[in-house]
Residue, then its C-alpha position, 0 to 999 in steps of 0.5 A: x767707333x767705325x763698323x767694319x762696313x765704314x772702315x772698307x769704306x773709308x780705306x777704299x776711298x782713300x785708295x781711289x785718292x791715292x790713285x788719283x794722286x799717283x796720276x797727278x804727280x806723274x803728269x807733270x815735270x815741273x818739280x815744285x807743282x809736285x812737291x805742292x801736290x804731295x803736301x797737299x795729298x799727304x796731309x789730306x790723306x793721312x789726316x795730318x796737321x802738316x806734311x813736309x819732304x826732306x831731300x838728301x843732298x849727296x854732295x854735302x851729305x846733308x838734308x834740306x827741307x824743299x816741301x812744307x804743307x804749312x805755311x808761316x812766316x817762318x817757312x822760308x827760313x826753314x827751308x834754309x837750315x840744314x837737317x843733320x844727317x845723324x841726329x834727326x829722325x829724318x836722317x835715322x829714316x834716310x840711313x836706316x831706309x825704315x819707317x818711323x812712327x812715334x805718336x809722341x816725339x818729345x821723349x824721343x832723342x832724334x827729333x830735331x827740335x831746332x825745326x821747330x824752334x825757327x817755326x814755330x811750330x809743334x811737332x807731337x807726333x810723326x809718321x816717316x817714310x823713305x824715298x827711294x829711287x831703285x835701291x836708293x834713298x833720295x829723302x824723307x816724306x813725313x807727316x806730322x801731327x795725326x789729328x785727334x788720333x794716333x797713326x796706324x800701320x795702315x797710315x804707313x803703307x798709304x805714305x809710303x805709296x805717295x813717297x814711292x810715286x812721289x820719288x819717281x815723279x820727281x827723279x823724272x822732273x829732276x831728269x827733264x830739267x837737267x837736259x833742259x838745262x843741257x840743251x840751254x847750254x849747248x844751244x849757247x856753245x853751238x851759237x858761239x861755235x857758229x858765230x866763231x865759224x862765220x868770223x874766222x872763215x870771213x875775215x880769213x878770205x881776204x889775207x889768203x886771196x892777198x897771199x894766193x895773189x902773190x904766191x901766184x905770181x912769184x910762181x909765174x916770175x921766179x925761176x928754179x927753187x925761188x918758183x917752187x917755194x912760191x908753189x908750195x905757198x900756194x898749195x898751203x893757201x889753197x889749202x886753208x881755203x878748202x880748210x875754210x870752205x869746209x868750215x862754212x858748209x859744216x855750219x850750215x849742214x848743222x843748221x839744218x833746214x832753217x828758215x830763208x831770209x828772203x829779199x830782193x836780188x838782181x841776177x846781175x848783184x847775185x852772179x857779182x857776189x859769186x864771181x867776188x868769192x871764188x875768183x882769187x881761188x880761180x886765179x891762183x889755180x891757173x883757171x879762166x872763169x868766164x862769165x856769160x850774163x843773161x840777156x836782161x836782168x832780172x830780179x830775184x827773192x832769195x837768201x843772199x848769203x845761202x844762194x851766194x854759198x851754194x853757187x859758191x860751191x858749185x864753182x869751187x867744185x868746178x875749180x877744185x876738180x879742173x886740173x891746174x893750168x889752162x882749166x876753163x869754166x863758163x858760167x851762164x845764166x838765162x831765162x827758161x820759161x819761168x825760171x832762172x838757169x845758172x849753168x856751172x861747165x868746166x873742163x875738168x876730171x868729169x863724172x862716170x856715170x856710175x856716180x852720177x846718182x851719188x854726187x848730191x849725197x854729204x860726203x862723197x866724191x868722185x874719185x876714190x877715198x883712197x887715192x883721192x887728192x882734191x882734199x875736201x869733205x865732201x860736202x859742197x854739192x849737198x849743201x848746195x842742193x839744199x840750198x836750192x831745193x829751200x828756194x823751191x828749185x832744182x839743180x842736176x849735173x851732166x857729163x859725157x864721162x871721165x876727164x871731159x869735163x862736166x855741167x851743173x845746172x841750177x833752176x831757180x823760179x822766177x817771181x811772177x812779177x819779174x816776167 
């Protein structure tokens, strides 16, 4: 028999392991590296032949056994037999919420023998305690076989501390693990999004500049309503390219500040990509775009398709806000210093200076969002702003102020070994 000095001893030391415990199972996310923890613990603390953790499934209202401490070639099976909510001493320990403690199970009518049965193990005495969440019961932590002794209460209050850890340890795990599962799918709907995005807003620009093309020049031939049929073609073309232009941008605002894709690029390769872009748009809007090259070629590392959008936007800015009909726009690329200049001017609507602090900002716009009538989102000169600024470069607008027209300059630096 223990002296009452042994005893402390003995409890104080299985409550500096029931903190351990509670430390180790709260460290981790990984649902099986808990449940393998608690077996272990709960059968080492308790003095137990096994350990085991019953789950309630509250789709199927039944129980499953997801933990056992003993492991035979009959576990796995096990592990698959559905435990009867009513007619175990798990499910009496779930829906009651209370603790049972038989120290000899086989007069008891609740005990699921069928477990047994397919395991080849014996149970003889058991020691049960509910897990809960808050107010509920999510399963059952038993301990079976209390070896060469019989269980005390003090057997169910260091149980029940491990299912109360346990239980918490777990629903953390589970939570982790469903928004890791959230996000997995979401990433794969954002990638589907993303891809039908750059599809549709491609393989759209070449029917629509085939449509502004001939609507353009039905409005130019035609006379009385035939004309002002093929103008509003042209306004509804013109419209799904805005349509398709905010498609685009919204793509890349949600990509964030991604890595570049850097490679080799003449200037002469970057201002013909550009010019092929925008100019269906230009034509079919009555505007002159006039290209000014610089005076030597020179090579470049950039994004090819980032760099092309954000000057892209830059000139279907310029196109969007130069009132239809005899619009002019220059754009003019020089060396200065060690950078690339592009220079984007029009003669279009201009910018107060009110609102030249806020034109790179997402969303906004000259003119006023009540009596605005470009269309658009917005965001053009923000992406192309990032844009710029992910290649190291810089990008500013002036203006001498409303309706006369505006300059946007982008800087971008050369490679030394361009010089």
């Amino acid at each position: 028999m223990l002296e009452p000095e042994d005893t402390t001893q003995s409890q104080l030391n299985v409550l500096n392991r029931l903190v351990e415990i509670s430390l180790v199972l709260n460290s981790s996310l990984s649902i099986e590296h808990i449940l393998t923890q608690l077996m272990d613990a709960s059968a080492e603390v308790l003095n137990a032949e096994s350990a085991s953790v019953i789950l309630l499934d509250p789709n199927t209202n039944e129980l499953h056994f997801v933990a056992l401490s003993s492991k035979t070639e009959h576990t796995n099976e096990l592990i698959r037999i559905p435990v009867p909510l009513r007619g175990s001493l798990a499910g009496s320990i779930i829906r009651e919420n209370r603790t049972i403690i038989l120290n000899d199970v086989s007069q008891d009518p609740r005990h699921f023998r069928t477990a047994d049965d397919k395991s080849g193990f014996q149970t003889r005495s058991l020691l049960g305690v509910p897990m809960r969440i808050k107010n509920r019961v999510i399963g059952a932590l038993e301990a079976v076989n209390k070896k060469g002794d019989h269980w005390e209460e003090h057997d169910a209050h260091y149980l029940q501390v491990l299912a109360s850890q346990a239980a918490i340890a777990l629903e953390n795990a589970q939570l982790v693990d469903k928004l890791q599962k959230a996000n997995k799918e979401l990433s794969q709907v954002d990638k589907l999004k993303s891809d039908f995005i750059s599809i549709a807003s491609h393989e759209l620009r070449t029917p629509l500049g085939v449509i502004m093309g001939y609507a353009s020049f039905l409005q130019q031939e035609a006379q009385g309503e035939m004309s002002e049929h093929a103008a509003a073609v042209l306004n509804s073309a013109l419209h799904m390219r805005s349509l398709i232009e905010d498609m685009t941008n919204l793509r890349f605002l949600e990509l964030g500040e991604s890595e570049l894709q850097l490679e080799p690029m003449s200037v002469t390769q970057l201002i013909e990509l550009t010019k092929s872009d925008v100019l269906d748009i230009a034509v079919a809007k009555g505007h002159t775009v006039t290209f000014a090259p610089a005076n030597a070629d020179i090579n470049m590392r950039v994004d090819r398709g980032k760099i092309v959008m954000a000057l892209g936007n830059l000139l279907n800015n310029a196109i969007k806000f130069t009132p239809p009909q005899n619009g002019k726009i220059l754009v003019e690329c020089r060396q200065h210093e060690n950078e690339l200049w592009i220079r984007v001017t029009d003669n279009g609507v201009g910018i107060p200076e009110d609102d030249m602090q806020d034109i790179f900002r997402p969303f906004h716009q000259v003119e006023d969002h009540m009596t605005r009538h470009h269309g658009g989102m917005g965001l053009g000169l923000s992406i192309a702003k990032s844009v710029i600024e992910a290649h190291r470069g810089r990008i500013w607008a002036e203006s001498p102020g409303p309706n006369q027209g505006s300059t946007f300059t982008v800087a971008l630096p050369i490679p030394p070994a361009a010089y």
